[in-house]
C-alpha positions as CSV (number, residue, x, y, z in Angstrom):
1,X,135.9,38.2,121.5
2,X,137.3,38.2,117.6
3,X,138.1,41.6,116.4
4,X,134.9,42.5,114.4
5,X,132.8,41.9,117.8
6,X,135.2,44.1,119.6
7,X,134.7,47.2,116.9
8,X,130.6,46.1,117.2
9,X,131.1,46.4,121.2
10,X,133.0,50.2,120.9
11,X,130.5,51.4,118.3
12,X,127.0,50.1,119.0
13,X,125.6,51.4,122.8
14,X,124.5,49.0,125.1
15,X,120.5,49.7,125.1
16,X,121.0,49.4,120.8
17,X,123.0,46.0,121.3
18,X,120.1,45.2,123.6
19,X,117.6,45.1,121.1
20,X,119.3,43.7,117.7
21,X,121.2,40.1,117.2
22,X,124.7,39.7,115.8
23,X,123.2,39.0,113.1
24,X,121.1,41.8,112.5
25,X,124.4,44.1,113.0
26,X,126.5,41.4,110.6
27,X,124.5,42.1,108.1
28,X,123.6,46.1,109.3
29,X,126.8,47.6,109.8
30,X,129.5,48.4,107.4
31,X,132.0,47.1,109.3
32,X,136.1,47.8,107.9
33,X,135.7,44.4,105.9
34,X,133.0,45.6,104.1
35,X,133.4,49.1,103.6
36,X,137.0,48.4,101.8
37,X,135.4,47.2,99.0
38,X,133.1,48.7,96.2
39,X,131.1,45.7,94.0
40,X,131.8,46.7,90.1
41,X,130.1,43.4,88.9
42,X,128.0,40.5,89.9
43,X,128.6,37.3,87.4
44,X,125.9,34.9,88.5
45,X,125.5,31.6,87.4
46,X,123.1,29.2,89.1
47,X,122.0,25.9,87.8
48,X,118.2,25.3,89.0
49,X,116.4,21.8,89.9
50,X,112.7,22.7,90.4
51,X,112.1,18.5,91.9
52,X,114.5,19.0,94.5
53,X,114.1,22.4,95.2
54,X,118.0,22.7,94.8
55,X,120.4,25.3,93.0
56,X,123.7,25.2,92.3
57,X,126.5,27.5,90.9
58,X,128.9,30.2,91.9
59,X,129.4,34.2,91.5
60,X,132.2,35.8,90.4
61,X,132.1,39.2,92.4
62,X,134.1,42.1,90.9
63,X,135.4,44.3,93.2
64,X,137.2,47.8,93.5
65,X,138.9,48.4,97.0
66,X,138.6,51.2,98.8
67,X,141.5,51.1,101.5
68,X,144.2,48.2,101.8
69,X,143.0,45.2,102.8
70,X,144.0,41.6,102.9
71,X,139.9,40.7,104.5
72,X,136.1,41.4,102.8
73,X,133.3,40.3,104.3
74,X,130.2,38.6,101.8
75,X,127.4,37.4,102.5
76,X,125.6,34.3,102.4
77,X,122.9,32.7,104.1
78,X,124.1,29.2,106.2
79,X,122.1,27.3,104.7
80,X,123.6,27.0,101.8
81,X,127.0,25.6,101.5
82,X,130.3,27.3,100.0
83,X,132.4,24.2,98.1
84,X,135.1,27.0,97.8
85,X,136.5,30.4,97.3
86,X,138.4,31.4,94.3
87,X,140.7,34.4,93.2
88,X,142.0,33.2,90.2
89,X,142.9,29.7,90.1
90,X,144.0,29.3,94.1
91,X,141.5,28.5,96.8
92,X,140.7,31.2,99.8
93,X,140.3,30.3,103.3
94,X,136.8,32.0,104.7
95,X,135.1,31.8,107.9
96,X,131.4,32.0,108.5
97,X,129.8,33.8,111.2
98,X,125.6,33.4,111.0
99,X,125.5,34.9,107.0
100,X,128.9,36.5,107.2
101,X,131.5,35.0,105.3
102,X,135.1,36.6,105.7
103,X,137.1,35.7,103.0
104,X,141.3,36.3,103.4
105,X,142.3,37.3,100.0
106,X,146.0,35.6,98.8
107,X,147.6,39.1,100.0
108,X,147.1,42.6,100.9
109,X,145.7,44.8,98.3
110,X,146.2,48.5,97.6
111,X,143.2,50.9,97.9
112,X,141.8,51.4,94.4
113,X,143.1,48.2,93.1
114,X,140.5,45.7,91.4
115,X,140.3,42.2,91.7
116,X,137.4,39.7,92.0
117,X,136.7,36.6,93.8
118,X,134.4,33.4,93.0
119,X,132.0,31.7,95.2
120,X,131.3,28.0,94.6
121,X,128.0,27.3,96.3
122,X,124.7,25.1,96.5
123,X,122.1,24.0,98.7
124,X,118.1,24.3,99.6
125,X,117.4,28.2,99.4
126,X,115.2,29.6,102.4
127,X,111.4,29.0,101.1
128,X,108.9,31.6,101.6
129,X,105.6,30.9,102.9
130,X,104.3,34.2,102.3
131,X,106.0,36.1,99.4
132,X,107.0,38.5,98.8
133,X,106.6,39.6,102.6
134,X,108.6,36.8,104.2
135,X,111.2,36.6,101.3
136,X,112.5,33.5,99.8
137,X,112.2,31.0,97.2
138,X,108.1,30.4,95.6
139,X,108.3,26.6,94.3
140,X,104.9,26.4,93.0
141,X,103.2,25.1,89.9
142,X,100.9,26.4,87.5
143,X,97.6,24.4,86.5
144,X,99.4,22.1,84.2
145,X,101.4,21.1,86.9
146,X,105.1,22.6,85.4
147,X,107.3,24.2,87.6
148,X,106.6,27.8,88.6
149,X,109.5,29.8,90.5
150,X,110.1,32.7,91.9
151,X,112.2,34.8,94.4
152,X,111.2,38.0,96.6
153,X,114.1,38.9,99.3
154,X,113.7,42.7,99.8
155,X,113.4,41.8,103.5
156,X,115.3,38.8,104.0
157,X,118.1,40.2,101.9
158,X,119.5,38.8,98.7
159,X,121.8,36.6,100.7
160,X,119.6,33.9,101.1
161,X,120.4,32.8,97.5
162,X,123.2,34.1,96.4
163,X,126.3,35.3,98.1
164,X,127.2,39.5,97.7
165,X,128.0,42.1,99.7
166,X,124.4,42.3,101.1
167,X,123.6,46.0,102.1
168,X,121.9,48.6,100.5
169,X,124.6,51.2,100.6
170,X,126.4,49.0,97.8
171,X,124.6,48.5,94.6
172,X,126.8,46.3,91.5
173,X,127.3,48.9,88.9
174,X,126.4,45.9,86.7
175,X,125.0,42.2,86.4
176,X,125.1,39.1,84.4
177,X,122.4,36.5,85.2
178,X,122.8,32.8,83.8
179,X,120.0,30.4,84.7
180,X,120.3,26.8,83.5
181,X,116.3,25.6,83.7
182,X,115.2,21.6,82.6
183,X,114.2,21.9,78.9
184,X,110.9,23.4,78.3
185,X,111.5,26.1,80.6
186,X,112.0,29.3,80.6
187,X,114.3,31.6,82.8
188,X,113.3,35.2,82.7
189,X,115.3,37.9,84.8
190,X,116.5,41.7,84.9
191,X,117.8,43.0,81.9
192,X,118.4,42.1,78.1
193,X,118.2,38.4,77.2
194,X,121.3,38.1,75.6
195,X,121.5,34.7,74.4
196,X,119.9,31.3,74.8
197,X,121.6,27.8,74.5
198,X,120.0,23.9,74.6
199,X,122.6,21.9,76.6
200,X,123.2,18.6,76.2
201,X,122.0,17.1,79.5
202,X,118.3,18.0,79.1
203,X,118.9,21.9,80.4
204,X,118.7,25.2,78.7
205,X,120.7,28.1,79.7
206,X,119.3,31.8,79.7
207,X,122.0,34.8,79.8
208,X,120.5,38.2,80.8
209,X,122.4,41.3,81.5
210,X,121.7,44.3,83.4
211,X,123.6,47.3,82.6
212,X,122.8,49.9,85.4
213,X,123.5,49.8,88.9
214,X,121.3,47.6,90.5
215,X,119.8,47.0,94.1
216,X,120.9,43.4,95.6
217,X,117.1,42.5,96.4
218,X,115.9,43.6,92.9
219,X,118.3,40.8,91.2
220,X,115.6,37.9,90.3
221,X,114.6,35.0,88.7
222,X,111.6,33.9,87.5
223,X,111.0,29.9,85.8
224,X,107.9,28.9,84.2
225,X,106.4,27.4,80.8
226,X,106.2,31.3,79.9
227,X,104.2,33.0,76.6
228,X,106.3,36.0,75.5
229,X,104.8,39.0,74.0
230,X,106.4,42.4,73.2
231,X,105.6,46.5,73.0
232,X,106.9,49.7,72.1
233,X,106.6,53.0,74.2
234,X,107.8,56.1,72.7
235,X,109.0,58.9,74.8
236,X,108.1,62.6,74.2
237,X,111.5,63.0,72.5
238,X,110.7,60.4,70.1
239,X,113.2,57.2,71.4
240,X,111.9,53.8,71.8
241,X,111.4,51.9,74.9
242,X,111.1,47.7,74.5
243,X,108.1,46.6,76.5
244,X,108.4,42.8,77.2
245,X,105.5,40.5,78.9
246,X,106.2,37.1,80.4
247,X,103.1,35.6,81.8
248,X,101.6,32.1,81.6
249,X,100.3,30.8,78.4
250,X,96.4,30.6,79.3
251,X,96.3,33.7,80.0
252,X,98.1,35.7,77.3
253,X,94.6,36.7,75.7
254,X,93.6,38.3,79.1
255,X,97.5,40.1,80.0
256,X,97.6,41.6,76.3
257,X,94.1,43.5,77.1
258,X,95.1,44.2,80.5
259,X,98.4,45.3,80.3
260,X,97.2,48.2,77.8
261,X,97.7,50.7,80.7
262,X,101.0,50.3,80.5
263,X,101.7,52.8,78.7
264,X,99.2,55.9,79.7
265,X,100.9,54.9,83.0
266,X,104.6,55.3,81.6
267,X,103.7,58.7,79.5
268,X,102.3,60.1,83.3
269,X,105.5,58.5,85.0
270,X,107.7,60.4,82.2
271,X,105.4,63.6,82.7
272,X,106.1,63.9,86.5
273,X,109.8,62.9,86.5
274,X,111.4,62.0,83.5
275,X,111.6,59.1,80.9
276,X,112.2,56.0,82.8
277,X,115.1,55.3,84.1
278,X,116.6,51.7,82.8
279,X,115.9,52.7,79.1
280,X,118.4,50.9,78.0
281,X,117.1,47.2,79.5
282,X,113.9,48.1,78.6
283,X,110.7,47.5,80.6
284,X,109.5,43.9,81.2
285,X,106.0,42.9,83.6
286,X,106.3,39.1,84.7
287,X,103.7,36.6,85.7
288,X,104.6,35.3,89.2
289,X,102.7,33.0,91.9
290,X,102.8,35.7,94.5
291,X,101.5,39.2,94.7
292,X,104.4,41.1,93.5
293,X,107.7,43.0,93.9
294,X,109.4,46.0,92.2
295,X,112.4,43.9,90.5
296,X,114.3,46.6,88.8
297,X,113.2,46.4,84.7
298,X,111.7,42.8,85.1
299,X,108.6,44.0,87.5
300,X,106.9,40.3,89.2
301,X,103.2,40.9,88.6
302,X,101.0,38.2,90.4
303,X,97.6,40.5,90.8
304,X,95.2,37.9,88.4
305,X,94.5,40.8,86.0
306,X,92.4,42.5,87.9
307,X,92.2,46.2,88.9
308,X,92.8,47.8,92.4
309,X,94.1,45.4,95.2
310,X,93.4,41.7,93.7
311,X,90.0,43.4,93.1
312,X,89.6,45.7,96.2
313,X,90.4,49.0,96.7
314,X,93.3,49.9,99.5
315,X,91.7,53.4,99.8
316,X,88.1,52.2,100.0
317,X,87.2,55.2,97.7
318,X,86.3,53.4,94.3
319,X,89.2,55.5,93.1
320,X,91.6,52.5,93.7
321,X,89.7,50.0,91.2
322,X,90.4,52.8,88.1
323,X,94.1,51.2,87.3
324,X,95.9,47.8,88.4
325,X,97.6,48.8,91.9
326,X,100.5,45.8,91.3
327,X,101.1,47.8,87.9
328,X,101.1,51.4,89.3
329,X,102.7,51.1,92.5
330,X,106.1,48.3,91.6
331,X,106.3,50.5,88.1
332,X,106.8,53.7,90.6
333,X,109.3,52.0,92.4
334,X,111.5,52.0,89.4
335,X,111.8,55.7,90.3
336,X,111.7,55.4,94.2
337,X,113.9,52.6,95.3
338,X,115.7,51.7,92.4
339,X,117.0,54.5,91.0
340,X,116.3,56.9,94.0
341,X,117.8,54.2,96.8
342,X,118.0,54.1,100.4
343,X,121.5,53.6,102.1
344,X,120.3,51.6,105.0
345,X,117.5,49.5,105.4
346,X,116.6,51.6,108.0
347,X,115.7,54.5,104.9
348,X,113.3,52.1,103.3
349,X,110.5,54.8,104.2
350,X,112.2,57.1,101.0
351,X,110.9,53.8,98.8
352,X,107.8,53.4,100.1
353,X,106.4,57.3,100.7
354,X,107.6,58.5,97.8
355,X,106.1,55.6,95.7
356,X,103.3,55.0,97.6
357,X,102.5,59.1,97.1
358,X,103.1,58.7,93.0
359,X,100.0,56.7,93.1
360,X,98.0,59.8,94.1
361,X,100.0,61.5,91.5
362,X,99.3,58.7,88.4
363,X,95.7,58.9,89.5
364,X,96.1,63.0,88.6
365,X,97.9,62.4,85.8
366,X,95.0,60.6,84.6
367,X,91.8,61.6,86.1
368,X,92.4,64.9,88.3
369,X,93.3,66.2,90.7
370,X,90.2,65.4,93.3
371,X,90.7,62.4,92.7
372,X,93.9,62.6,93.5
373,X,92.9,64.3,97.0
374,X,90.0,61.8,98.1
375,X,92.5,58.8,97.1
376,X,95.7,60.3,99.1
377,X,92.8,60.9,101.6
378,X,91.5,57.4,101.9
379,X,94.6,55.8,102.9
380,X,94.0,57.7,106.8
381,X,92.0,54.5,107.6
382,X,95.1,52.2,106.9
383,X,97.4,54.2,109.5
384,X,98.3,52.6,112.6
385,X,100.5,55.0,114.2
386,X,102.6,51.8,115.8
387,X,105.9,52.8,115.9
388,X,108.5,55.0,114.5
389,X,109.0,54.5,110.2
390,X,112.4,55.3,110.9
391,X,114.3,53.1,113.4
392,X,118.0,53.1,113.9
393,X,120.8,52.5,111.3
394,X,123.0,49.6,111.0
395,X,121.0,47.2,112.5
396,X,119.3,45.8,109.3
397,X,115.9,46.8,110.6
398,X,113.1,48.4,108.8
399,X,110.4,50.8,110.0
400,X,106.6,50.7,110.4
401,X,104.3,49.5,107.8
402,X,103.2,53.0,108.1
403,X,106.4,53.9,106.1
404,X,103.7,53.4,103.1
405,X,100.6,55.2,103.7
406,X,101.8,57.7,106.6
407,X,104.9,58.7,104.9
408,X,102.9,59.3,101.8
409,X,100.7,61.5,103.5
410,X,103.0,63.1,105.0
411,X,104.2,64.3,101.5
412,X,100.6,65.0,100.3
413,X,100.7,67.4,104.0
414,X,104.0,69.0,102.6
415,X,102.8,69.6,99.3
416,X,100.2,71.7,101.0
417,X,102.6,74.0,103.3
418,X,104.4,74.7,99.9
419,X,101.3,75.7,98.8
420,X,102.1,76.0,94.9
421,X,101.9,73.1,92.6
422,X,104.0,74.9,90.5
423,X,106.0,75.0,92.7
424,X,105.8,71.4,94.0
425,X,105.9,69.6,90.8
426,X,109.2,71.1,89.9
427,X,110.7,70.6,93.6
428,X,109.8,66.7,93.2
429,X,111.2,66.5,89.5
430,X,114.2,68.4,90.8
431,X,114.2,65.8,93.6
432,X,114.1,63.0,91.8
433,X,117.4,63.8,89.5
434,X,119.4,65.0,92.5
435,X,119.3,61.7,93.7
436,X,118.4,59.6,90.6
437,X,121.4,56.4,90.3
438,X,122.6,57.2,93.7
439,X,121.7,56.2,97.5
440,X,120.6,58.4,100.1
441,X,119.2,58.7,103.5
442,X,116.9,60.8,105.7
443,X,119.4,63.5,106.2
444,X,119.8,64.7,102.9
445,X,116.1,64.4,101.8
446,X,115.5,66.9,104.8
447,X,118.5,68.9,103.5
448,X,117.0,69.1,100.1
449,X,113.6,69.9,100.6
450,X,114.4,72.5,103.6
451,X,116.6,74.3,101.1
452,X,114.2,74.2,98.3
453,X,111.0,75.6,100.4
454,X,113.2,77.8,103.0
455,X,111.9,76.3,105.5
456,X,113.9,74.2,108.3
457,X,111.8,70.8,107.7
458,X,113.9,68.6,110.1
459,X,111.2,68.9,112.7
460,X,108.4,68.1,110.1
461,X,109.5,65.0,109.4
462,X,111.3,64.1,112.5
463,X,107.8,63.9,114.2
464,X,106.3,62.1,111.5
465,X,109.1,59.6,110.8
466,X,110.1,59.1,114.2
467,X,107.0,59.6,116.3
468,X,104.1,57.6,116.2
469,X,101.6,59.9,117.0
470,X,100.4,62.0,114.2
471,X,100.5,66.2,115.5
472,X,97.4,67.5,117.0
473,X,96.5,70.8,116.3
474,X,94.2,72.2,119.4
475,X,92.3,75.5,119.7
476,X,90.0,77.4,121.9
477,X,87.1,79.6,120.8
478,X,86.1,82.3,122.7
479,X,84.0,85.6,122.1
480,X,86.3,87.2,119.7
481,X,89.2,84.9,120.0
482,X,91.1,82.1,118.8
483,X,93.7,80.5,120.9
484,X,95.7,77.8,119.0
485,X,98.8,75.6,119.1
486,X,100.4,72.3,117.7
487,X,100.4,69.4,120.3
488,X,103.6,67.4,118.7
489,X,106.4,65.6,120.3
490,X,109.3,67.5,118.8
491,X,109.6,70.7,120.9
492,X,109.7,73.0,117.9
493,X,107.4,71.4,115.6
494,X,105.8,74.2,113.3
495,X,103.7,73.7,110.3
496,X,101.4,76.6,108.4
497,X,98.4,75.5,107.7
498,X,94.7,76.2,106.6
499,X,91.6,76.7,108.4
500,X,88.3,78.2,107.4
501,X,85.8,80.1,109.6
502,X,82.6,79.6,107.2
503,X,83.7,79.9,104.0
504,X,86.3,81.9,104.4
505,X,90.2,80.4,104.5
506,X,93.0,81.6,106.9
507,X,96.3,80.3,106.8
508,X,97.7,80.1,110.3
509,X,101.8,79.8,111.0
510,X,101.6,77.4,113.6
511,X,103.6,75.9,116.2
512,X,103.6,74.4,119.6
513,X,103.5,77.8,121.5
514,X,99.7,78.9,122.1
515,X,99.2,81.7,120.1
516,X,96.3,83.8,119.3
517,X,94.2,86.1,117.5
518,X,91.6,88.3,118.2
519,X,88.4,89.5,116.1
520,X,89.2,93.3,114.8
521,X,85.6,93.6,113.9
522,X,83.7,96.1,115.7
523,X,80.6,94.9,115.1
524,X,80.0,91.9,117.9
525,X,77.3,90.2,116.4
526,X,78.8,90.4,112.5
527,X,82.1,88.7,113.6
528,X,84.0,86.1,111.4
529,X,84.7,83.8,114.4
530,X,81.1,83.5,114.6
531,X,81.4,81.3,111.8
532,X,81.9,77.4,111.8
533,X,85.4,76.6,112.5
534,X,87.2,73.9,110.7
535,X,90.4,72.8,109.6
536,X,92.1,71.6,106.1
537,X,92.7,67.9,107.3
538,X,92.2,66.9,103.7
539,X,95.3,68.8,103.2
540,X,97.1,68.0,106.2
541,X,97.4,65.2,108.2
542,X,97.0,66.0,111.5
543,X,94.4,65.6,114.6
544,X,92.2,68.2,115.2
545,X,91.0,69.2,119.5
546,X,88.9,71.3,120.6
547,X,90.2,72.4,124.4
């Protein structure tokens, strides 16, 4: 047993062992050789043959260290092959273990010394079959039959094509991207395009630079024939976004009619939480041969120009076919995932709610709130209650599905126990720049939003992140008496929430103790519990049972 299994062995229980690969905790856990080091700067170049299905290249990985060391770990899927390891001009011995590399640096380092290393690499990158949920390389072609690339890895990790310190608790504080494509191509990534250059040998290399911390999975390429066209949004204070299109030349007629919600979406985006948030790198929406993904500032759009879900409507409302959902939802992850990040894969519900709920909030923005409700609403039927959103650090897992359309209706439920839009909007705005540039996890979202209501939240979303089961709200009607309770699996689960008798609306502080309340009317056959009984589930998401 090497050293690094023997720390997995004392940190990791048996039953969680059980269940997860070495590779999953390789690539999970911040072990001492990866949690010495901060990333500064990622300086990728990669040389891309679109017959062979081949790149080529290294990375130059900037690092500042955060305890002595003379050992970091990278990462790097086996597939592709490492010619050698640089720091300077003097090679590095490495060893590889599954996608961990461990590199021995020519000596011991201080803590807050900064250095970098280079990886010399190439090989056949892992090929999706179904981007971007499988993750991997798209080698397609467009109609014309001319190369048409792309790359989704948000679950695979960015380690299948390029080596970095591949966790989410570690963003670069910057990037440079340069993509040598065969001549007639065009290589569009994250970032400004800072300069273009014809080679010699029938290639043309594109520079790009990103200037703001970045998510490893967010780092992309895209190669096609592209059409280029450009835009201007202008904030409320008056300064001047660049709006960039890429898409494929036969349909540039179509993209510059379609893409004109792009900015009614942005001024509602800048209304809820502020301008957004790589201003500086400007906005960009590519054309890509699968569905999409929310690559920070250089968004991959692949819904055919249609509205709602490639023409359908996730919510089955009609409200979903208003506004292009590839547009509205990867734009709102530019808030919530790649500004507001996740520590651990395990987090990825604080992407996906959060974003998944601004879609709710966009439709408000634009056409009301009822609308809003009966599309937050109509995502019920897409719930599968299947298992927990939020399974256990480390381990380089991620959650239910349910992460998207649960957890954003568990937010639409808590914006209801607040009770004050007021209120709510400013808690969420507040929110947002707490965290905005920085990573965080579950514990701190609860922190914040317990603090900011005064209420102790942990048990709210405990049982709707962890628990599969929704909570159940039962009641008994007798003469003159309401008996009521919350049927949850966390023990003190408690949530307020609305019922109406008739017409009229009562807000009841519940919990999962039976409580009760009796008529005070002294006239029997006038009584208000003689009404209909029903309960708010358009503002909350629970189960309703009659006992």
């Amino acid at each position: 047993m090497n050293k690094f299994a023997f720390f997995l062995a004392l940190v990791f229980p048996l039953e969680i062992k059980a269940q997860f690969s070495r590779n999953d905790s390789l690539l999970g856990y911040l072990s001492p050789a990866r949690a010495c080091y901060d990333v500064k700067h990622y300086d990728l170049h990669l040389r891309i043959n679109p017959e062979k299905k081949f790149i080529s290249g290294q990375n130059t990985i900037t690092y500042l260290l955060n305890d002595d060391t003379q050992e970091i770990q990278i990462d790097l899927a086996p597939e592709l092959y490492i010619k050698k390891i640089l720091q300077g001009k003097k090679s590095l011995s490495f060893k590889r273990d599954e996608r961990a590399v461990f590199v021995r640096l020519l000596k011991r380092q201080k803590k807050e010394s900064l250095d970098k290393i280079t990886i010399i690499y190439e090989g056949k990158p892992q090929e999706a079959k179904k981007a971007p949920w499988d993750g991997g390389f798209v080698w397609q072609t467009d109609k014309q039959g001319n190369p048409w690339i792309g790359v989704a890895c948000q679950n695979v990790g960015a380690s299948i094509w390029f080596p970095n310190k591949d966790h989410w608790a570690d963003k670069p504080d910057s990037v440079t991207l340069t993509y040598e494509v065969p001549k007639g191509l065009v290589a569009v990534a994250n970032g400004n395009l800072v300069k273009i250059e014809n080679l010699t040998d029938g290639y043309t290399r594109y520079v790009w630079k990103v200037s703001y911390p970045i998510n490893n999975y967010n780092i992309t390429l895209n190669v096609a024939q592209y059409a280029h066209f450009a835009d201007i949004y202008t904030a409320q204070d008056g300064s001047k976004l660049s709006i960039d299109y890429y898409v494929l030349p036969e349909n540039i007629e179509k993209a510059q009619k379609h893409f004109q919600q792009v900015k009614p979406m942005l001024a509602c985006y800048e209304k809820l939480f502020d301008k957004y948030p790589f201003w500086n790198d400007g906005f960009a929406l590519i054309e890509t041969p699968y569905l999409g993904m929310e690559h920070q500032g250089a968004i991959a759009y692949g819904n055919q120009y249609l509205q709602g879900y490639l023409g359908g409507d996730l919510t089955s409302t009609g409200i979903g076919k208003l506004f292009d959902f590839i547009i509205v939802h990867e734009t709102g992850h530019e808030y919530w995932g790649n500004s507001v990040s996740a520590d651990d894969r395990a987090e990825m519900w604080i992407h996906e709610a959060f974003c998944t709920y601004t879609e709710a909030l966009y439709v408000e923005c634009m056409w009301g709130k009822a609308k809003a409700y009966a599309y937050a609403n109509g995502w019920k039927k897409n719930v599968r209650n299947d298992k927990s959103i939020l399974p256990p650090r480390h381990v380089n897992q991620e959650g239910s599905s349910d992460m998207y359309f649960k957890g954003a209706l568990m937010l639409h439920t808590l914006r209801n126990m607040i009770a004050d839009d007021g209120k709510w909007f400013a808690y969420l705005k507040e929110f947002y720049h707490s965290f905005k540039g920085k990573s965080t996890n579950t514990d701190e979202v609860v922190a914040f939003w317990s603090k900011k209501t005064n209420m102790d939240l942990y048990p709210f979303f405990m049982q709707y992140l962890k628990f599969t089961q929704i909570p159940t709200f039962e009641y008994k009607m007798e003469e003159g008496k309401l008996q009521y309770r919350f049927k949850a699996d966390v023990k003190d689960f408690r949530m307020p929430i609305v019922v109406k008798f008739g017409s009229t609306e009562m807000i009841l502080n519940t919990s999962t103790e039976w409580q009760i309340i009796v008529s005070d009317s002294q006239d029997r056959n006038n009584s208000l519990f003689d009404e209909p009984f029903s309960v708010r589930t358009d503002l909350f998401f629970v189960n309703v049972q009659k006992k």
